[in-house]
Each structure stands twice: as C-alpha cells, then as structure tokens.
C-alpha positions, 0 to 999 in steps of 0.5 A: 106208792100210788100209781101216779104218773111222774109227769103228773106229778110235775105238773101238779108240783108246777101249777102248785108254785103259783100258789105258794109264790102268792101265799107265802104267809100261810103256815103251811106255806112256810113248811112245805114251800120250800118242798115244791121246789126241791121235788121238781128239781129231785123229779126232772133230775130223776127223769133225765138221770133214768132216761139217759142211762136208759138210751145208753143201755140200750144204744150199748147194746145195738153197737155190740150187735153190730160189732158181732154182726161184722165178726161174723160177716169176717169169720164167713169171708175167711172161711170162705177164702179158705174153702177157696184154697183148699185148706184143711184145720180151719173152723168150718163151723156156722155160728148165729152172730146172736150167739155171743159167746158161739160166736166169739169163740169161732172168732178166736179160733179162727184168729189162731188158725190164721195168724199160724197160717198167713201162707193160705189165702191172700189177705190173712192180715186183713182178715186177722185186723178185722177179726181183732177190731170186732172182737174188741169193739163188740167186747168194749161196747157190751162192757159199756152197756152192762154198766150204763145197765146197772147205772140206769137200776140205780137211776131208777131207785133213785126217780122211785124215792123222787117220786115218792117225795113227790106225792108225800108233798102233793098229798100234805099240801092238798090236806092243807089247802082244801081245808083251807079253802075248800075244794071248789075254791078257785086257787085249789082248782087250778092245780092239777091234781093227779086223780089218784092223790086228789079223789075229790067230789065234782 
C-alpha cells in the first residue's frame, strides 16, 4: 500500500465523479464507475467508523482517570479521618492514583476496615458510598475503554481494506484515462491525483 493519504484519497475519488458522471459510455467508465462511488461511501464510513472508536477509547480512558483520582482523594479523606481518631488496623499506606491496581486494592481494603468499624470516625458511610461509587465507575469506564479499544483495532483494519480499494480504483482508472486522453488533457488534469499513485510528467 503506498503511502497515500486517505483524504487525498477522497478527494481524488470526488473530483474523478464529475468525469464519470460525463462519460458514462466509456468502457472503462462502465466497469469502474460504479467503484467511485462505492470507495467514497467504504472510505468516509471507514473514517468516521476509526475516528469515533478512537474518541471512545480515549474518552474511556480520561473518565476511568478520573474515577481513580476521586478514589483516591476518598481512600487519603479516611485515612485522614481516621489518623484524627486515633485508629489503629486501617490501611496507612500512600497509593499513586496512576497505579490502578495499588490503588484499587487500597481502596478495598479500606472498604473492609470501615464497614467492620462504622463506630470510628463520623461519616464512615459516606466515606464507604464513595469508596463504592469509584471504584465501580472507574472499573465500568475502563471496561468500556477496553472494548471501544478493540473496536477502534477493528475499525482500523477495516479503513486499511478502504484504502486500499481506494487506490486500486484511482490506479486502473488513471491507467485508463491518461491512455485515453493524455496527460495534459484538461478532464485528466482536473483530478487531483495523489502524487504518489499519479507520478506523471509536468
């Protein structure tokens, strides 16, 4: 596969309809025509398919940050809490929010020590719920990114075969018109080749 643009690509498969729109008699025409259209259809498809999936990925992934972040800002507030009351057995120690796992397992621990000691520190529920709420938001959204990530793999295989349709049409029917018409001949000029598919003499 050359390397090509995809939006050079759709532009090339644009300004090519104007020509196949005004010689549908040509042989050539009448096998390909059809595959303009289709390729710009399959290609603005494929982009918008791979450029969502992309923007869920990593959205996903920004809203499981900040679930972990507010885990951790709950898991320091009780611990806190607790070193105020002089509390012995609770989980002391500091967790990097960016450590998933480190700081998912504090979080559970912390979960355990409080709800079998409610009596401590004023608000144990409410450090409880909010423990409970990131810890299950942080784990949904990071689900969510994983699949919007295996999504956005499979969206790219699919822009890489539009692509590649893409050029095969540009290429057979660049073949076709230049012999046709020659290279400087105005109908043939006014699409926009890529430079790479199109290496023709100025």
């Amino acid at each position: 596969m050359a390397n090509v643009n995809m939006f050079e690509l759709e532009d090339c498969l644009n300004t090519l309809l104007p020509f196949i729109d005004k010689n549908p008699s040509k042989p050539y025409v009448k096998d390909y025509g059809r595959s303009v259209r289709a390729s710009i259809d399959l290609l603005k498809d494929a982009i918008q398919e791979t450029d969502q999936h992309y923007l869920d990925w990593r959205n996903g992934e920004f809203t499981s940050q900040t679930h972990l972040k507010k885990l951790h800002r709950a898991y320091k507030e009780a611990q806190q809490q607790l070193a105020l009351v002089g509390a012995q057995g609770y989980p002391t120690h500091p967790v990097d929010y960016l450590d998933m796992d480190a700081m998912e397992s504090a979080a559970r621990e912390m979960l355990a020590f409080l709800k079998a000691n409610k009596n401590l520190v004023d608000g144990a529920q409410s450090f409880v719920e909010a423990l409970n709420t990131h810890l299950d938001k942080s784990a949904r959204t990071l689900s969510e990114s994983v699949r919007a990530r295996e999504d956005y793999s499979r969206s790219v295989s699919r822009r890489i075969r539009a692509i590649e349709q893409a050029e095969d049409v540009i290429r057979v029917l660049r073949v076709h018109i230049r012999a046709d018409l020659g290279h400087r001949h105005p109908e043939y000029a006014a699409v926009r080749w890529p430079a790479v598919l199109a290496p023709d003499p100025r």
